[in-house]
C-alpha positions as CSV (number, residue, x, y, z in Angstrom):
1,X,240.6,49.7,143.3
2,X,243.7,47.6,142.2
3,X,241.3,45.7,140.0
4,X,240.9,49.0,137.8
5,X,243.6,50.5,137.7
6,X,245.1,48.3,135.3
7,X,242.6,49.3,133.1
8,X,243.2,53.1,133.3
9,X,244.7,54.9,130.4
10,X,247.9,55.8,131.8
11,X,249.0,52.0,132.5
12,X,248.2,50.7,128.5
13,X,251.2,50.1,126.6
14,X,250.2,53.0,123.7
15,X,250.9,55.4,126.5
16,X,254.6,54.8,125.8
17,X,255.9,58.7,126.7
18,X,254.5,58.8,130.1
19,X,257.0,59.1,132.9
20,X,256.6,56.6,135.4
21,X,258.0,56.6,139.1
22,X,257.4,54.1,142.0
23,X,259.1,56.6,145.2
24,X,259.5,60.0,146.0
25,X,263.5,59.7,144.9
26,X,262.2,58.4,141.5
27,X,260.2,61.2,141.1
28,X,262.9,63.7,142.1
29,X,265.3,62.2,139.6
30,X,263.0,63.0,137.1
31,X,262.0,66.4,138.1
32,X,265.7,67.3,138.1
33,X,266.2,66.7,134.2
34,X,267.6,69.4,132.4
35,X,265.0,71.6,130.8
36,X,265.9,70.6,126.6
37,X,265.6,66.5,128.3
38,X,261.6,67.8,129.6
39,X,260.9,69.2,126.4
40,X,262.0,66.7,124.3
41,X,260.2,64.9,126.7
42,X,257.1,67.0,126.1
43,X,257.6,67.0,122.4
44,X,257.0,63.4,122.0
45,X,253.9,62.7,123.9
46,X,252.3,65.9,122.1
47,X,253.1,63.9,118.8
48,X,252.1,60.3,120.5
49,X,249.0,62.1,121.5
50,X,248.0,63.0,117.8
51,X,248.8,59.4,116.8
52,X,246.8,58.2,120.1
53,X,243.8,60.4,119.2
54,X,243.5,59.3,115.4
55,X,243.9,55.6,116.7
56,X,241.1,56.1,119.1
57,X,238.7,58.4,116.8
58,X,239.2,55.3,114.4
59,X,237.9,52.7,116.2
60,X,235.0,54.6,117.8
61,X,234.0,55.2,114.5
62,X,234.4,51.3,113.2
63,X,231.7,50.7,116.4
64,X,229.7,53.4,115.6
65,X,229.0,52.4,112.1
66,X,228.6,48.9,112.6
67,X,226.1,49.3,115.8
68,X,224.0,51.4,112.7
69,X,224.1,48.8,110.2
């Protein structure tokens, strides 16, 4: 399991809005941002998500061309 979880989505460095935590305290802390800090929060990984998507539309498409050449 350890193996693939460096491979999952949410450890990959274009992921760069996603709130990490490594303890319950950590988590807390987090939780207990003001509301405007969440949304900002939010705010940013909708628009990283956009870029994210283009990014990975992109390069399935480069595959998918060149697997029918």
């Amino acid at each position: 399991m350890a193996h693939w979880l460096k491979y999952a989505d949410y450890y990959q460095n274009d992921m760069r809005c996603v709130k990490y935590f490594d303890n319950v305290n950590e988590r807390n802390e987090i939780l207990g941002m003001c509301n405007d800090e969440l949304i900002a929060i939010s705010a940013d990984m909708r628009e990283h998500n956009i870029e994210r998507k283009d990014k990975v539309y992109s390069a399935w498409k480069e595959v998918l061309e060149m697997s029918g050449s």
